[in-house]
HTML snippet that shows the backbone in 3Dmol.js (N, CA, C, O; Angstrom):
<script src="https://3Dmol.org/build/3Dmol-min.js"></script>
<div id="view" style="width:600px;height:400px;position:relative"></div>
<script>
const pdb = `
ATOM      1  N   UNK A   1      -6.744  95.831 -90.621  1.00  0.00           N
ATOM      2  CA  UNK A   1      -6.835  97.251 -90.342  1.00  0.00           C
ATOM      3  C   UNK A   1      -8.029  97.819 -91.085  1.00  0.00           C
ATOM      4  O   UNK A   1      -8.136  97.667 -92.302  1.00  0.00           O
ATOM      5  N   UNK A   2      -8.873  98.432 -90.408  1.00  0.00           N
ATOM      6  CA  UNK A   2      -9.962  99.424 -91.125  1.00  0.00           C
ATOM      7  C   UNK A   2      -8.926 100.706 -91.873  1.00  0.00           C
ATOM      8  O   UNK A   2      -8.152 101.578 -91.480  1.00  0.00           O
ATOM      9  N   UNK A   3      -9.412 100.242 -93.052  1.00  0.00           N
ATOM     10  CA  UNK A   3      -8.995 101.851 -93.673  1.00  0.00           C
ATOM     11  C   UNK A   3      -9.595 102.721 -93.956  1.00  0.00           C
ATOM     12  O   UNK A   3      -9.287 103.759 -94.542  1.00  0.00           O
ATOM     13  N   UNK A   4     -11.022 102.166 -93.337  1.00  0.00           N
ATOM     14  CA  UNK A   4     -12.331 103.385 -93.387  1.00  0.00           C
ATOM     15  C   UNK A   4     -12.337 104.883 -92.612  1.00  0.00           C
ATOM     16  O   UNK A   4     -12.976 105.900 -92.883  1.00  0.00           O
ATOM     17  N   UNK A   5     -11.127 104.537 -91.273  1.00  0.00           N
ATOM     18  CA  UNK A   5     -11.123 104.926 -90.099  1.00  0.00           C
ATOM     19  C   UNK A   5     -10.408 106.312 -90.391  1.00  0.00           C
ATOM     20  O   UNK A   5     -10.020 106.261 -91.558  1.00  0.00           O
ATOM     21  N   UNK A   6     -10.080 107.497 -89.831  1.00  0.00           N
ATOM     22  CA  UNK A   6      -9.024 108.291 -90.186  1.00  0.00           C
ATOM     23  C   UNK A   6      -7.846 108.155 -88.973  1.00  0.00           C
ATOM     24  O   UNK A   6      -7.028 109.070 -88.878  1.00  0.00           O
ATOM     25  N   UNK A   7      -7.783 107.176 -88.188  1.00  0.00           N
ATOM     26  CA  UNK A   7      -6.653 106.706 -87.387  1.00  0.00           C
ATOM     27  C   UNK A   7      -6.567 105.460 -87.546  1.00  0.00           C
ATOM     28  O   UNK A   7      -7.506 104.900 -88.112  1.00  0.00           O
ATOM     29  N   UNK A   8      -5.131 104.477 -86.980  1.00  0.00           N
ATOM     30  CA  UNK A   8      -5.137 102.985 -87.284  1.00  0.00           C
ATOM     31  C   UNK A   8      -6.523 102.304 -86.177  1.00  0.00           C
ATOM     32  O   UNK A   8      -6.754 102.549 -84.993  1.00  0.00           O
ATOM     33  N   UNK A   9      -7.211 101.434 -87.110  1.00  0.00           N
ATOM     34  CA  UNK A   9      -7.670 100.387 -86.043  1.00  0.00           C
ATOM     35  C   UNK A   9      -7.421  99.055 -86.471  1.00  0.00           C
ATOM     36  O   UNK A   9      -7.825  98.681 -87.572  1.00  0.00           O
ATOM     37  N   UNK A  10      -6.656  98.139 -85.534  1.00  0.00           N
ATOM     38  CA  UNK A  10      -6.533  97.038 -85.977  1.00  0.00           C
ATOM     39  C   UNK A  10      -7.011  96.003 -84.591  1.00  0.00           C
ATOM     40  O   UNK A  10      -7.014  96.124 -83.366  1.00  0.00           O
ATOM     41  N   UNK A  11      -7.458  94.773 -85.752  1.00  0.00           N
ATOM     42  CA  UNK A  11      -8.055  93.866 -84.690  1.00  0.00           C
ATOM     43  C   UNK A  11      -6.640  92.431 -85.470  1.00  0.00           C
ATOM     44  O   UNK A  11      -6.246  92.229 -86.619  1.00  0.00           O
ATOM     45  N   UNK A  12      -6.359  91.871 -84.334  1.00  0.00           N
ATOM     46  CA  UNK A  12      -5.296  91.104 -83.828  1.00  0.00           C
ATOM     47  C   UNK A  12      -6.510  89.676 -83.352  1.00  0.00           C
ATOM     48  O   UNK A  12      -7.421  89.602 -82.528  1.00  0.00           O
ATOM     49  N   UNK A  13      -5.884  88.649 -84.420  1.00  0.00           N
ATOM     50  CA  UNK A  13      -6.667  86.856 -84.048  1.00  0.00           C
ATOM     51  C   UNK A  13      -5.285  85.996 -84.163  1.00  0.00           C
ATOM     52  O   UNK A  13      -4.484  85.752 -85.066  1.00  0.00           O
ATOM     53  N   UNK A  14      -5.444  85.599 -82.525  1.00  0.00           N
ATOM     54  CA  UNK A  14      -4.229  85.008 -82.841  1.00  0.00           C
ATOM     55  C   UNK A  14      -4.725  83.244 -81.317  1.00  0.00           C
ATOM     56  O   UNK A  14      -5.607  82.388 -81.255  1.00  0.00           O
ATOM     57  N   UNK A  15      -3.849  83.516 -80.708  1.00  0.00           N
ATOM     58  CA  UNK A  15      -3.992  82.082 -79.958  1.00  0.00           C
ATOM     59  C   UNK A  15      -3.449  83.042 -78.354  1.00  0.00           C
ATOM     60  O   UNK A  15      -2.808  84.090 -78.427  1.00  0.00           O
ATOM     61  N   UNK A  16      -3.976  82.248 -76.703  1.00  0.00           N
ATOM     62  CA  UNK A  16      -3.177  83.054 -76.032  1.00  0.00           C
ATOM     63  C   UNK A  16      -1.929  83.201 -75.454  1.00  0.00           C
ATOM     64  O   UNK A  16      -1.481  82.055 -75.468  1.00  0.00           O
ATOM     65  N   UNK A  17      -1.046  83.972 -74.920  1.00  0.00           N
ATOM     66  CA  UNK A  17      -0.006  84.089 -75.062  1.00  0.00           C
ATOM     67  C   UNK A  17       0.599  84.754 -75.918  1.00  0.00           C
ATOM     68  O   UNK A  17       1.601  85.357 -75.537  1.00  0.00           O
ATOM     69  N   UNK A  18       0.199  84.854 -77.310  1.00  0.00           N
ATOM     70  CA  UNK A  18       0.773  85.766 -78.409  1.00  0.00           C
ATOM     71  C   UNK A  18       1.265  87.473 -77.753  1.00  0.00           C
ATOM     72  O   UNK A  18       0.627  88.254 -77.048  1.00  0.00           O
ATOM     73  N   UNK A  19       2.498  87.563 -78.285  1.00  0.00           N
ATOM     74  CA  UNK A  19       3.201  88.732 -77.931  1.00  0.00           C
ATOM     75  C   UNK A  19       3.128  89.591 -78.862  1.00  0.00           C
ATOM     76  O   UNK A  19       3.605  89.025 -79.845  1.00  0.00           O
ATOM     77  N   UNK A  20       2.849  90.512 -79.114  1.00  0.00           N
ATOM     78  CA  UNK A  20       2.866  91.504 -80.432  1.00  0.00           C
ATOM     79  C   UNK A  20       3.653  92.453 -80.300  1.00  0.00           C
ATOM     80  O   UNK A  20       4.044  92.668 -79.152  1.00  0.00           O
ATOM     81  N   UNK A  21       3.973  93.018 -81.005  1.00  0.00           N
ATOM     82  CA  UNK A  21       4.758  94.618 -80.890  1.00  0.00           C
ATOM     83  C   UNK A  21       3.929  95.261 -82.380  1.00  0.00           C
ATOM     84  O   UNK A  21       3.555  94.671 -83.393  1.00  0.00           O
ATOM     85  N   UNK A  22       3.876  96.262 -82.105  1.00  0.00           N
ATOM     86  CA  UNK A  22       3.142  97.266 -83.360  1.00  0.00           C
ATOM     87  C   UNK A  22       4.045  98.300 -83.260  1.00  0.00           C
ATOM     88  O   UNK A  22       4.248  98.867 -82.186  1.00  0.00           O
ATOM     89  N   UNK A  23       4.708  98.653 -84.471  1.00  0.00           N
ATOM     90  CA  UNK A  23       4.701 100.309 -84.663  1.00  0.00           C
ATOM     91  C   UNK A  23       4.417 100.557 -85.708  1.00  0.00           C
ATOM     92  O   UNK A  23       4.564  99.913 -86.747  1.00  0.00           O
ATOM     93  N   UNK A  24       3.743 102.055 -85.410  1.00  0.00           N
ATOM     94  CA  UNK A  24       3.341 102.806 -86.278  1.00  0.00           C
ATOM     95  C   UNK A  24       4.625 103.807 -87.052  1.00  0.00           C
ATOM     96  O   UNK A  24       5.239 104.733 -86.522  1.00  0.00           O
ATOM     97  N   UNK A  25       4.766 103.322 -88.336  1.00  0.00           N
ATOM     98  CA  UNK A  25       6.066 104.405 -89.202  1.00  0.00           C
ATOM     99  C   UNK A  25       5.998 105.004 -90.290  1.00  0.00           C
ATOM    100  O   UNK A  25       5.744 104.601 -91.425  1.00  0.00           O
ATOM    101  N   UNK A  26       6.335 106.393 -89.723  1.00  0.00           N
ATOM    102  CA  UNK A  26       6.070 107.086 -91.424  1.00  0.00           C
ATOM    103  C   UNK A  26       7.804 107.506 -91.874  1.00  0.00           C
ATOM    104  O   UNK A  26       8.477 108.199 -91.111  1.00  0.00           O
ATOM    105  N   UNK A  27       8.367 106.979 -93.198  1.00  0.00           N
ATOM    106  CA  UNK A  27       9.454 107.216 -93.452  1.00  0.00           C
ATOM    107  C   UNK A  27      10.531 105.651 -93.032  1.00  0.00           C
ATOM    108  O   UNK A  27      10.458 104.476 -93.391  1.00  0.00           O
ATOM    109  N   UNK A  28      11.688 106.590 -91.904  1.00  0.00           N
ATOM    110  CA  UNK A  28      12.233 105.479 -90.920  1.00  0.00           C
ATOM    111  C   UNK A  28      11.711 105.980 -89.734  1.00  0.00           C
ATOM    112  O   UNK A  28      12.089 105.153 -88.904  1.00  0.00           O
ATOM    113  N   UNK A  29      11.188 106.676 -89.254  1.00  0.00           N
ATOM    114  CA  UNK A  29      10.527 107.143 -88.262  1.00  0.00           C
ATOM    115  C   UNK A  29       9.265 106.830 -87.581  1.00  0.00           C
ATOM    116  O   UNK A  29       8.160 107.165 -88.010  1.00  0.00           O
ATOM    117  N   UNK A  30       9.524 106.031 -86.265  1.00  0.00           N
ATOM    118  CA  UNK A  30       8.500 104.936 -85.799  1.00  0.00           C
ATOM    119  C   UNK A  30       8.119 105.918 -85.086  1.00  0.00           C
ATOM    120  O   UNK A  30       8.903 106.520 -84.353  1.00  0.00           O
ATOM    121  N   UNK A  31       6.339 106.347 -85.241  1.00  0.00           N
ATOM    122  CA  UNK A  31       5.616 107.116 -84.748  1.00  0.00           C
ATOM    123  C   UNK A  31       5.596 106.793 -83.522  1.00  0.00           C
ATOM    124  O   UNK A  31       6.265 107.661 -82.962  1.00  0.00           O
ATOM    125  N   UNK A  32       5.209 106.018 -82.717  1.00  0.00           N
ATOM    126  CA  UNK A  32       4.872 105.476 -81.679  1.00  0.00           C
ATOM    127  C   UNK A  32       4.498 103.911 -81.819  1.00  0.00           C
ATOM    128  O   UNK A  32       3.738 103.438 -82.664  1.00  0.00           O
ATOM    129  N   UNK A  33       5.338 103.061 -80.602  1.00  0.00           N
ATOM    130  CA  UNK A  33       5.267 101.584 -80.768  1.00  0.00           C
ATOM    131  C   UNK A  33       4.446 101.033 -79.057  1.00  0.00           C
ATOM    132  O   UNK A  33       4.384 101.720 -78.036  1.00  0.00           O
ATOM    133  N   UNK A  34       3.949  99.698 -79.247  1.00  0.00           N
ATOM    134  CA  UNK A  34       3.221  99.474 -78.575  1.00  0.00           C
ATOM    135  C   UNK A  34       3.717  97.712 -78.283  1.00  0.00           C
ATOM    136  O   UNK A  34       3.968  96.887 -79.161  1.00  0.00           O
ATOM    137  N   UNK A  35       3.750  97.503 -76.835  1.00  0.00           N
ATOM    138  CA  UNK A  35       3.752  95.942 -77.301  1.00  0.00           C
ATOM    139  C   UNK A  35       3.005  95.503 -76.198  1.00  0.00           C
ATOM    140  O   UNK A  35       3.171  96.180 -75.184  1.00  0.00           O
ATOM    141  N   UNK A  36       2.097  94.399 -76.098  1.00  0.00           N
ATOM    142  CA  UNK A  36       1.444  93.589 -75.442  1.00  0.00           C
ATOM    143  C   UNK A  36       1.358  92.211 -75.386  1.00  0.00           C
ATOM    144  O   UNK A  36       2.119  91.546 -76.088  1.00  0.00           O
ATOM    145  N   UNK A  37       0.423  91.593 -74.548  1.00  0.00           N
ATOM    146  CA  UNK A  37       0.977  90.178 -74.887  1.00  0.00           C
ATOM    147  C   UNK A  37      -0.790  89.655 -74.466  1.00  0.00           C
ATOM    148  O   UNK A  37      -1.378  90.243 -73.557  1.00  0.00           O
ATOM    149  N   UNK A  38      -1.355  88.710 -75.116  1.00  0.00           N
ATOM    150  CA  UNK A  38      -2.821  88.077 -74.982  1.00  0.00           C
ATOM    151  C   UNK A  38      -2.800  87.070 -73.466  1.00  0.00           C
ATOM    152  O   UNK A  38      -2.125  86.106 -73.104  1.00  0.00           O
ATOM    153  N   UNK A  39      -3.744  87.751 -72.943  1.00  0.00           N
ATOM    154  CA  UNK A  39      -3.559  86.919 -71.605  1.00  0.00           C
ATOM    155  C   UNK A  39      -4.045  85.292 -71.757  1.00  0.00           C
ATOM    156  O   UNK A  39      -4.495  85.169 -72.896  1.00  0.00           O
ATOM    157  N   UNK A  40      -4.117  84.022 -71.033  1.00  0.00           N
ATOM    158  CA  UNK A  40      -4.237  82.741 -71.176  1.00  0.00           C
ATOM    159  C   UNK A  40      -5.699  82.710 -71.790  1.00  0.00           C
ATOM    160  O   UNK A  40      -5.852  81.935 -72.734  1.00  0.00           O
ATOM    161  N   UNK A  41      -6.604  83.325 -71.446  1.00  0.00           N
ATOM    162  CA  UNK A  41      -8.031  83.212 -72.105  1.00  0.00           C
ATOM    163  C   UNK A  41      -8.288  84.260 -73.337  1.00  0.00           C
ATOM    164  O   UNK A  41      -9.452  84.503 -73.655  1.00  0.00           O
ATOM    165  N   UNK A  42      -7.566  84.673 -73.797  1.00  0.00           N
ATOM    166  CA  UNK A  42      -7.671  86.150 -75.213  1.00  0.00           C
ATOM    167  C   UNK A  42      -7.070  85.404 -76.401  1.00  0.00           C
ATOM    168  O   UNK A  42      -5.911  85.023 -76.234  1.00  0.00           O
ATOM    169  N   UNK A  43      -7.645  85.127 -77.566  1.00  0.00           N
ATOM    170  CA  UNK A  43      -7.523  85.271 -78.575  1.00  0.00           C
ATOM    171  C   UNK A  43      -7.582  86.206 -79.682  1.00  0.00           C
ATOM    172  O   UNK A  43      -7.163  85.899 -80.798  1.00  0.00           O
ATOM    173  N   UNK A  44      -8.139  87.449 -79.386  1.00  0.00           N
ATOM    174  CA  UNK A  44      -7.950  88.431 -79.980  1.00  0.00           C
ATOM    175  C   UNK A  44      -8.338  89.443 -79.442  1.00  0.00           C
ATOM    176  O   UNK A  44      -9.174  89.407 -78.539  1.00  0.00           O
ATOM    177  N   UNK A  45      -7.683  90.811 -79.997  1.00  0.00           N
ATOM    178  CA  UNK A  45      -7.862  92.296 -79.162  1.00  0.00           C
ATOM    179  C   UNK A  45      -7.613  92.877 -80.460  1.00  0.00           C
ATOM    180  O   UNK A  45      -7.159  92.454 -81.523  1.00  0.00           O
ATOM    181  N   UNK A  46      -8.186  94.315 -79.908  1.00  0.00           N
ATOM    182  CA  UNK A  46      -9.082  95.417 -80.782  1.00  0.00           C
ATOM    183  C   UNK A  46      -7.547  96.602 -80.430  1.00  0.00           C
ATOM    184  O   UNK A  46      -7.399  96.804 -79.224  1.00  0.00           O
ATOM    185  N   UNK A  47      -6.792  97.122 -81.096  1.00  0.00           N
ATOM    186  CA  UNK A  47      -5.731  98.302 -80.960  1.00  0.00           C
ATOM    187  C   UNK A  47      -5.954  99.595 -81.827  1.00  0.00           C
ATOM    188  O   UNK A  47      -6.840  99.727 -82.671  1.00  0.00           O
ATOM    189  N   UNK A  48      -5.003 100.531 -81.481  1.00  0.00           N
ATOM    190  CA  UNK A  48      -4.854 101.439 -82.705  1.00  0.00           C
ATOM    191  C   UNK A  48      -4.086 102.611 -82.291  1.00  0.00           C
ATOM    192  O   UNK A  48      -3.247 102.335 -81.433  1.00  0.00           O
ATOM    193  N   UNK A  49      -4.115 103.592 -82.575  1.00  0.00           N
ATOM    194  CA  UNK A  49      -3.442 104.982 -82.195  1.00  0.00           C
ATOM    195  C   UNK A  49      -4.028 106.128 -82.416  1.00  0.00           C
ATOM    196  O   UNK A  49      -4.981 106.190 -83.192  1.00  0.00           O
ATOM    197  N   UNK A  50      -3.541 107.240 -81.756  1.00  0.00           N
ATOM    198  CA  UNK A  50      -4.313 108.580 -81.869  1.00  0.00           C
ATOM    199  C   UNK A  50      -3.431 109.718 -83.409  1.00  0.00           C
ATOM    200  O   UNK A  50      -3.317 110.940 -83.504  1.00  0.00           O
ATOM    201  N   UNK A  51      -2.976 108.567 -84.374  1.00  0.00           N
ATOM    202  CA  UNK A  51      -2.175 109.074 -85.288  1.00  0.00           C
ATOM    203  C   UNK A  51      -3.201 109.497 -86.671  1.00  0.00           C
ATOM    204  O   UNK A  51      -4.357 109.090 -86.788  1.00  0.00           O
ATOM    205  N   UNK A  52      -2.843 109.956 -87.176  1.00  0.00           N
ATOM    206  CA  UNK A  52      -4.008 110.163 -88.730  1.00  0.00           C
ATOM    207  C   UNK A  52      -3.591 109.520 -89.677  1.00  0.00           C
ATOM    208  O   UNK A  52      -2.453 109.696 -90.115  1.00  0.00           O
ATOM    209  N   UNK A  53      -4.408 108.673 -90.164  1.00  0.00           N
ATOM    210  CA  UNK A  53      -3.637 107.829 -91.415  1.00  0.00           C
ATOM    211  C   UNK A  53      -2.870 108.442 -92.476  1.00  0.00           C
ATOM    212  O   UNK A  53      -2.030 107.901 -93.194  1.00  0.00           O
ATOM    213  N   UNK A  54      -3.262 109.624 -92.483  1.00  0.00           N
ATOM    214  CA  UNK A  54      -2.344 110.069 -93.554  1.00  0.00           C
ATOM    215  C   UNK A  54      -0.554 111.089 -93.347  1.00  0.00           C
ATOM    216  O   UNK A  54       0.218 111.750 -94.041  1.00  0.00           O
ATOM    217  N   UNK A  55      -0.704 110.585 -91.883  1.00  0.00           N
ATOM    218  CA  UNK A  55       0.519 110.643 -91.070  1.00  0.00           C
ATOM    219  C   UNK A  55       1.782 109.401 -91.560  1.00  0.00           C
ATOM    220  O   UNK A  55       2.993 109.594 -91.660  1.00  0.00           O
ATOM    221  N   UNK A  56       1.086 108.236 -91.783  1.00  0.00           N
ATOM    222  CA  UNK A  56       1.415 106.870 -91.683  1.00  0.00           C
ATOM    223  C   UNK A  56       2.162 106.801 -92.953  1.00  0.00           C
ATOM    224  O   UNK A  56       2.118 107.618 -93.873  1.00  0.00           O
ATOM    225  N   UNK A  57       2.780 105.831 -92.889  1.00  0.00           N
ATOM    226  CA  UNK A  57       3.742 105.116 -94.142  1.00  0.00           C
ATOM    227  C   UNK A  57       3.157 103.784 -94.450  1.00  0.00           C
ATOM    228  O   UNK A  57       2.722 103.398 -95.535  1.00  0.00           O
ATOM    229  N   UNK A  58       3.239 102.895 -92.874  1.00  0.00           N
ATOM    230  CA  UNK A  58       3.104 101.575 -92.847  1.00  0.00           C
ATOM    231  C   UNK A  58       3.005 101.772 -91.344  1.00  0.00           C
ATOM    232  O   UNK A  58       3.191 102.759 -90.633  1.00  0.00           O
ATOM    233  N   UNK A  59       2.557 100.165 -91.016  1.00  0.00           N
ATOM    234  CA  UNK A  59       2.140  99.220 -89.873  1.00  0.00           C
ATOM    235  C   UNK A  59       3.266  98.364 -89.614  1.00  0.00           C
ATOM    236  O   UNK A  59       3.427  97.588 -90.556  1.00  0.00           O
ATOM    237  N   UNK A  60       3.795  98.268 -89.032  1.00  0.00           N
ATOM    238  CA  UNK A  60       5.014  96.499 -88.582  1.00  0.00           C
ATOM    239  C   UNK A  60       4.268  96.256 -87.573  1.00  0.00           C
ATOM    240  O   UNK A  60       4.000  97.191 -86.818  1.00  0.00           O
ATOM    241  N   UNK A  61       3.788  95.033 -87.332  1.00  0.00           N
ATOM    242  CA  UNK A  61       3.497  94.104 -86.441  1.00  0.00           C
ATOM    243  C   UNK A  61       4.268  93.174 -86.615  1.00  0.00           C
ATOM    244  O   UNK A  61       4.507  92.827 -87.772  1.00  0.00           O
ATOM    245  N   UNK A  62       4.999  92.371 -85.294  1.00  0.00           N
ATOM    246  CA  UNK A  62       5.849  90.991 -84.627  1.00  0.00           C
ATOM    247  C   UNK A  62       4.969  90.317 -83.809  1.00  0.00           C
ATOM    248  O   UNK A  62       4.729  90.837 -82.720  1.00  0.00           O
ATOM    249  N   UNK A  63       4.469  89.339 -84.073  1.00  0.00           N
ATOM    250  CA  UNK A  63       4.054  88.480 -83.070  1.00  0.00           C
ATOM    251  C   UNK A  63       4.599  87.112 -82.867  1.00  0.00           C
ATOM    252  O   UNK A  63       4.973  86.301 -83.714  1.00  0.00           O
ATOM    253  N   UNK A  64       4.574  87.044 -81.871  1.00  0.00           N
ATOM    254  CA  UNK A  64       5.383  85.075 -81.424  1.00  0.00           C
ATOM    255  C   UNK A  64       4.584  84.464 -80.105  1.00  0.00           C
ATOM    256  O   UNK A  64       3.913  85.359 -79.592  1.00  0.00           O
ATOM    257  N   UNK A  65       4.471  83.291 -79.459  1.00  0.00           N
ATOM    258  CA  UNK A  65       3.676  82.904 -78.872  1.00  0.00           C
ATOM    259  C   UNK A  65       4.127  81.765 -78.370  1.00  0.00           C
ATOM    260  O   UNK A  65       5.347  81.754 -78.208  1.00  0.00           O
ATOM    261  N   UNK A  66       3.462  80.640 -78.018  1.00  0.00           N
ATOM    262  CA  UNK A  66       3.992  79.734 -77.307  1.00  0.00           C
ATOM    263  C   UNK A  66       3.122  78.631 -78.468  1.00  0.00           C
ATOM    264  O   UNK A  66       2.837  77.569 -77.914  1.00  0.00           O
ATOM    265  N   UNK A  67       2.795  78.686 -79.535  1.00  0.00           N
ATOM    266  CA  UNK A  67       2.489  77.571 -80.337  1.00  0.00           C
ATOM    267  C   UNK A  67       2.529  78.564 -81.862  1.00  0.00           C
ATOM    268  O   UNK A  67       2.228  79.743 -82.043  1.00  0.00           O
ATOM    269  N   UNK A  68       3.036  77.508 -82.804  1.00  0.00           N
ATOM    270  CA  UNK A  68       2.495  78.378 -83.968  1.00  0.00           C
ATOM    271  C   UNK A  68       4.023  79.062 -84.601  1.00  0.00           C
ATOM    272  O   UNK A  68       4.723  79.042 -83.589  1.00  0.00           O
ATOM    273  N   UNK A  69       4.616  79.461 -85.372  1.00  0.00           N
ATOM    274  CA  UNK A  69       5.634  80.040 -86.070  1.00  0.00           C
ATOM    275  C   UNK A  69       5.794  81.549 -85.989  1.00  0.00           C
ATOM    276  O   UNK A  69       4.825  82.087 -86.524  1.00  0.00           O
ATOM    277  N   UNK A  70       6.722  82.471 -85.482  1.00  0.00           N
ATOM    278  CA  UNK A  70       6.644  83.616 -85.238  1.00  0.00           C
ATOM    279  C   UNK A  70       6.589  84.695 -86.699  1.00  0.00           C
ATOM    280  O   UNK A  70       7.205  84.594 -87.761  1.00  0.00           O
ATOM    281  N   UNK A  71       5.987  85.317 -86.420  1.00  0.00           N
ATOM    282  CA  UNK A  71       5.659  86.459 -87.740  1.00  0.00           C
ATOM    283  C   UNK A  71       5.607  87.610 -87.937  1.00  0.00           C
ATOM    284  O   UNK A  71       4.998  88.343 -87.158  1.00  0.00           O
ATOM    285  N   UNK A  72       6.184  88.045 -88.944  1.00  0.00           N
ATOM    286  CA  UNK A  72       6.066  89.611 -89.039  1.00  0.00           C
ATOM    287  C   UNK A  72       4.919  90.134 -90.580  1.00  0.00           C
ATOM    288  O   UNK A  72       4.877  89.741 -91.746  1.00  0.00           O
ATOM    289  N   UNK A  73       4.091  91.228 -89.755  1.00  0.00           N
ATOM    290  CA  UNK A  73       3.341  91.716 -91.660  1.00  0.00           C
ATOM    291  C   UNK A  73       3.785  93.056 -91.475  1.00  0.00           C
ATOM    292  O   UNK A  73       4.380  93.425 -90.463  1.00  0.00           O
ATOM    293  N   UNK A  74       3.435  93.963 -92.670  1.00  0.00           N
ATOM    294  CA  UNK A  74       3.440  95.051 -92.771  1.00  0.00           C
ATOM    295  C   UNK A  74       2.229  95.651 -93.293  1.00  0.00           C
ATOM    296  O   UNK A  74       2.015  95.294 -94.451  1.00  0.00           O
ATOM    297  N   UNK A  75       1.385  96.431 -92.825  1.00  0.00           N
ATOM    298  CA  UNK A  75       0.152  96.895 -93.324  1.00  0.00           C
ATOM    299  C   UNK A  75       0.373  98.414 -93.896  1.00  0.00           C
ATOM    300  O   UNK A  75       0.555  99.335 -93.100  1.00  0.00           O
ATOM    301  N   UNK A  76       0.352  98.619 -95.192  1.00  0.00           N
ATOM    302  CA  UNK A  76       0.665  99.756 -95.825  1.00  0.00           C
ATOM    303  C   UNK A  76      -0.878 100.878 -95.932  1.00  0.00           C
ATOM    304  O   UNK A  76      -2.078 100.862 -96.206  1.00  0.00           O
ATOM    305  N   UNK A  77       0.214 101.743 -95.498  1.00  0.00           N
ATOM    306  CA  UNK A  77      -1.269 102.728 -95.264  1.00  0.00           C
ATOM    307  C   UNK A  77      -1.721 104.402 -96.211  1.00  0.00           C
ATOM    308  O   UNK A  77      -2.730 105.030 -96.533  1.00  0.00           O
ATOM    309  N   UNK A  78       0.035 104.523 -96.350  1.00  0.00           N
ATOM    310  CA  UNK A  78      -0.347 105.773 -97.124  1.00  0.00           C
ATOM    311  C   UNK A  78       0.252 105.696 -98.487  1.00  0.00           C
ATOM    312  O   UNK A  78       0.072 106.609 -99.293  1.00  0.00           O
TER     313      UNK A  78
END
`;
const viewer = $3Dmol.createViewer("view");
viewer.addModel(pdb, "pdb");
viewer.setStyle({}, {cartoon: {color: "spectrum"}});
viewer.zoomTo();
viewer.render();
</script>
């Protein structure tokens, strides 16, 4: 995640097929969530939201895929 930015931008390297889910949460309160999935030729994609970082709490990203161990991070923002 750029934390240069004053909204989230995150860039996602993964393998294709990878499924992600993102939400954005401030509190317990998931701002807005997003999920996609990397088409057979994508290894990575560019995301983010129209939120202000200093809206934010944290990041949850889930990703799982068809090779590789499924994972969760949390990117802390405020």
């Amino acid at each position: 995640m750029d934390k240069g930015k004053n909204t989230p931008h995150i860039v996602y390297k993964g393998q294709p097929g990878d499924v992600l889910t993102i939400k954005y949460i401030s509190g317990k309160e998931v701002l807005k969530e997003d999920s996609f999935e990397l088409s057979s030729t994508t290894t990575s994609v560019q995301t983010g939201a129209s939120i202000y970082n200093g809206d934010l709490e944290r990041i949850q990203i889930n990703a799982h895929g068809t090779v590789g161990t499924a994972g969760e991070c949390h990117i802390i923002v405020g």
